[in-house]
C-alpha positions in Angstrom: -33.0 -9.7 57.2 -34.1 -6.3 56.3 -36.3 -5.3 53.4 -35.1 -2.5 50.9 -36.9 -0.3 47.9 -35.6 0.9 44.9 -37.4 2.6 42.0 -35.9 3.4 38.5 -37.5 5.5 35.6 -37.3 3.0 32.4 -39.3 6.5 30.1 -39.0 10.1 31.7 -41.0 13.1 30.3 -38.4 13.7 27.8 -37.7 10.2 26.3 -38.6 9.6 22.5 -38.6 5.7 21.8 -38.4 3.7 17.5 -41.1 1.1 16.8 -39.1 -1.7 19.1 -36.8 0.7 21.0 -36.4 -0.1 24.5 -36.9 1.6 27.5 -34.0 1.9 30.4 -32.7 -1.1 32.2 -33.8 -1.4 36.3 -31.7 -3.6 37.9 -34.1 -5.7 40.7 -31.9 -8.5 42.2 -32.9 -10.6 44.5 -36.3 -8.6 44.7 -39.6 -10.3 44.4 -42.1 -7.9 44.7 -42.3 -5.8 41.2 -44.7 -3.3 40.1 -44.4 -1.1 36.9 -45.7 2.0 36.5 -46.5 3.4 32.8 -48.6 7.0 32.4 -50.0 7.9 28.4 -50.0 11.0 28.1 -52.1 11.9 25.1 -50.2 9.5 22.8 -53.0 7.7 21.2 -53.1 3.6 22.3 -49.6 1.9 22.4 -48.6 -1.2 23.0 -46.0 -2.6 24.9 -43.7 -5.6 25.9 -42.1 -6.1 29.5 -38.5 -8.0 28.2 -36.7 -9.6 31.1 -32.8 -11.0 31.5 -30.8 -12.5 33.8 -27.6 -11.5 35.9 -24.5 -11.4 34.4 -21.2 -12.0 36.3 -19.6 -9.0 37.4 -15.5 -8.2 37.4 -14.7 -7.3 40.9 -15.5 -3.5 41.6 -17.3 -3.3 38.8 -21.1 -2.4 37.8 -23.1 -5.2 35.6 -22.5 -5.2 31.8 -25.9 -5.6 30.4 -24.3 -4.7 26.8 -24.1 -8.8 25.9 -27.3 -9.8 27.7 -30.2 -11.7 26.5 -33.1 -10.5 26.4 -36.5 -12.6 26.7 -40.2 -11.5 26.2 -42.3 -11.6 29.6 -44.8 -14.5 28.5 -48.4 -15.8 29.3 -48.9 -19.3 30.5 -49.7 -19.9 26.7 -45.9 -19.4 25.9 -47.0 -16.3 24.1 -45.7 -13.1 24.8 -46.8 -10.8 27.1 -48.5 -7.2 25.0 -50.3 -5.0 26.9 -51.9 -1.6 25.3 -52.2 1.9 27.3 -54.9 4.0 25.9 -54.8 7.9 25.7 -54.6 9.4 29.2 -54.6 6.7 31.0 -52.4 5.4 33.9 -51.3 1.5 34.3 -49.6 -0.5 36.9 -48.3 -4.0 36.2 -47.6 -6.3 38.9 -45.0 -8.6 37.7 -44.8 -10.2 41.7 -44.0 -13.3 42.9 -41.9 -13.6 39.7 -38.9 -11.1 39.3 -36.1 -11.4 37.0 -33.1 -9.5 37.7 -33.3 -7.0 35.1 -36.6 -5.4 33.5 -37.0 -3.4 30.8 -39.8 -2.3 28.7 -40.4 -2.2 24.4 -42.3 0.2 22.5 -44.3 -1.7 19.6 -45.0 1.7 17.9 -42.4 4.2 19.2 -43.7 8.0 21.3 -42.1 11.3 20.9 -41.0 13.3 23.2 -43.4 14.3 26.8 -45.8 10.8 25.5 -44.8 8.3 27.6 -43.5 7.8 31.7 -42.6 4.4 33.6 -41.1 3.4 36.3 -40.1 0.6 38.0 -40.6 -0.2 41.5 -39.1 -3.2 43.6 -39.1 -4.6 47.5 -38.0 -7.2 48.9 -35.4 -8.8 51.4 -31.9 -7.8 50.6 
């Protein structure tokens, strides 16, 4: 079986994000190994969820419809969710591995403007 990457920008240079405004969906699959990558770039500390869903059913031909999807907060062993902060200038990865939902995405507490916040996604794994 062979092993396949993808990578998806959830925040480019240009995206503005609302107190609770969420970032772009990446679409893992069967993946297990998941890193995300966030970069604050002079923004002042923010905080941040990781929310996480599963796969919906999909007509044949036809991409996913995450539009009626439920969306749950990453949580600690606690049953709390998962917050983290990114300070000014600073650079973050998060391994979210062995555990991988199907779809990731990530929620601004406070809200950026534009050129503030970047993050990515990256997955591997057996296809």
């Amino acid at each position: 079986m062979g092993t396949s990457r993808n990578s998806t920008v959830l925040w480019s240079a240009i995206a503005t994000a609302s107190g609770g405004g969420a970032s772009a969906v990446a679409s893992v699959g069967t993946k297990s190994n998941v890193v995300i990558f966030l970069q604050n770039v002079g923004a002042g500390t923010k905080t941040f969820k990781i929310q996480v869903a599963p796969t919906l059913a999909r007509s044949a031909g036809k991409n996913e419809d995450l539009s009626s999807a439920v969306w749950h907060d990453l949580v600690k062993p606690d049953g709390t969710a998962l917050v983290f902060s990114s300070p000014t200038n600073t650079a973050l990865a998060f391994d979210a591995s062995p555990y991988a939902a199907e779809n990731f995405r990530l929620v601004s507490v406070e809200g950026f403007t534009i050129g503030q916040i970047i993050a990515s996604l990256t997955a591997t794994g057996d296809d």
